[in-house]
N, C-alpha and C positions, 0 to 999 in steps of 0.2 A: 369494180365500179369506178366509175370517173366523179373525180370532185369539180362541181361545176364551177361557173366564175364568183358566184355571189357564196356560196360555202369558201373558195378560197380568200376572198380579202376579209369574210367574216375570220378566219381563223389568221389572217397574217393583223388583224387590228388588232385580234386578242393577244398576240403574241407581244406585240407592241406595250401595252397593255403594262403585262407581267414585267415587263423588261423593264419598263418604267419606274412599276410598285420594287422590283429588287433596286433599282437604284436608290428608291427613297428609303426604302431598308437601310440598307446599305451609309448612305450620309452621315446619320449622325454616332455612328461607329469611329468615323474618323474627326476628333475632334481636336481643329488644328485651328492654324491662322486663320479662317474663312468667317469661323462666330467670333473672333476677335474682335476684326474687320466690322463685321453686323453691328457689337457691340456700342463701337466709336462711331458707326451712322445711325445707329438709334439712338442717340441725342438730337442727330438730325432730323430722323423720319420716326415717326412713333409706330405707325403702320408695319413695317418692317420688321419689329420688334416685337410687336402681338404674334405675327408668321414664325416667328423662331421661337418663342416661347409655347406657341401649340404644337409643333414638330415637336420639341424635346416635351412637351408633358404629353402627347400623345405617345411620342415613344419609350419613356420610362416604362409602362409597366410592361413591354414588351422585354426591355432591357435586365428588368427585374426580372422579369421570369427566365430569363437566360442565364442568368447570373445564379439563379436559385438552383436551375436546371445541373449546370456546370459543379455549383458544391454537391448535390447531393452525388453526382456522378466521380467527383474526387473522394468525397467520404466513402462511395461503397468497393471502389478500386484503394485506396487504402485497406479498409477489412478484408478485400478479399488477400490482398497480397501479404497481411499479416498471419492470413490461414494458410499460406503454400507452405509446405519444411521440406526440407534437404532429403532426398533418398537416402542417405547416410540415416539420417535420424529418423527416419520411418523403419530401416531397416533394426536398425538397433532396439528401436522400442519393441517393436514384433520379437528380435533373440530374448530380452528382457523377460515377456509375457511368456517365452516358452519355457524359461529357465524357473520363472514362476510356477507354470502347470508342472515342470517337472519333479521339481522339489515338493509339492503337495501331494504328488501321485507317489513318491518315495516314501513321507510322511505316512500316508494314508496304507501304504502297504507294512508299514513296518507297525503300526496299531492294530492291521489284522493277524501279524505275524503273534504280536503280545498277548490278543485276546488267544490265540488257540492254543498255546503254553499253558493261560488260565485253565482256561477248558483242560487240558489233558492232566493238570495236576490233580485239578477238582474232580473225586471221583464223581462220574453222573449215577444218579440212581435208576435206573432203568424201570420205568413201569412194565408189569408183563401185559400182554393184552388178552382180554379175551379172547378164547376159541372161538371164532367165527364160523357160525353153521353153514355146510354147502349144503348145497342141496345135489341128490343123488342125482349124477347125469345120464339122461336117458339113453338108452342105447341103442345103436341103428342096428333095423332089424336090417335083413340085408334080404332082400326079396329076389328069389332064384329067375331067372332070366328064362321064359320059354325061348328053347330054341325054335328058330323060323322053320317055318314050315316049307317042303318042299314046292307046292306052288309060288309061295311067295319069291322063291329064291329064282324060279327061274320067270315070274313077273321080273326081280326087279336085275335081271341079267339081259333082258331082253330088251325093258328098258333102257340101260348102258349102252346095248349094242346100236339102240336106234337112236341114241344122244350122239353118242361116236360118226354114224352114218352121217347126220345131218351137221354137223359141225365141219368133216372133212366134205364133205360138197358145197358146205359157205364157203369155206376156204380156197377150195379148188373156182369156183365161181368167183370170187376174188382176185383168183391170180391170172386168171384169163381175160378179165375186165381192165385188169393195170396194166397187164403183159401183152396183152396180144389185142 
């Protein structure tokens, strides 16, 4: 899309505009010879002198808040930088912390070592327990298998023969379809 004439000098006034407001920004950052000057003619002109004194109380509390901005942003870069430590000294702490579990885990083995000495001096007295009743497990009968009968056996041979038939003719139908 094309920016027409009247969108372009609206956006080059704004521009102007801004440019302007950053240089008045800007001024009384540098406070030099220039309000000195003002200074020695506002004896002169009183006018003059009301214009510099609304600049500087207009822009104090801009200046305030920059300046408040700045400390809290040194205070927290201080803290952070009093939290970094040396990988020397992180690694050291971490050997410290093992040499700790190690020793407690030695400690603690050598207390279960003492209790079971206790134990094996101290005769235990053994309670007997009671006989616990089973109960009689029942027994599988075992039920005799009629043997198949001869019809059966050449139904289910006939059957095979006619699984057999039809599997090699899928198959042979198969190989002629790919193959040929």
């Amino acid at each position: 899309m094309s920016i027409t004439d009247a969108q372009r000098l609206r956006k080059n006034e704004m521009a102007k505009l801004n440019r302007a407001r950053k240089k008045e920004l800007k001024e009384p950052e540098f406070k030099s010879e220039d309000e000195e000057v003002v200074e020695v003619d506002v004896k002169e002109e009183p006018e003059k002198v009301e214009e510099v004194v609304k600049k500087i109380e207009v822009e104090d509390p801009e200046v305030i808040r920059k300046k408040a901005i700045a400390d809290k942003r040194r205070t927290s870069l201080a803290l952070s930088r009093s939290k970094i430590r040396n990988r020397n000294v992180v690694k050291q702490e971490k050997d410290d912390e093992l040499t700790k579990i190690k020793e407690e885990n030695l400690q603690s083995k050598e207390l279960a070592k003492k209790e079971k000495e206790v134990q094996s001096v101290i005769p235990e007295v053994v309670t007997k327990k009671a006989p616990i009743r089973q109960r009689p497990k029942k027994q599988v009968q075992q039920q005799v298998q009629q043997e198949p009968s001869m019809d059966y056996l050449v139904d289910k041979s006939y059957g095979e023969t006619l699984a057999n038939k039809l599997r090699t003719n899928m198959l042979q139908r198969m190989m002629q379809e790919t193959f040929m």
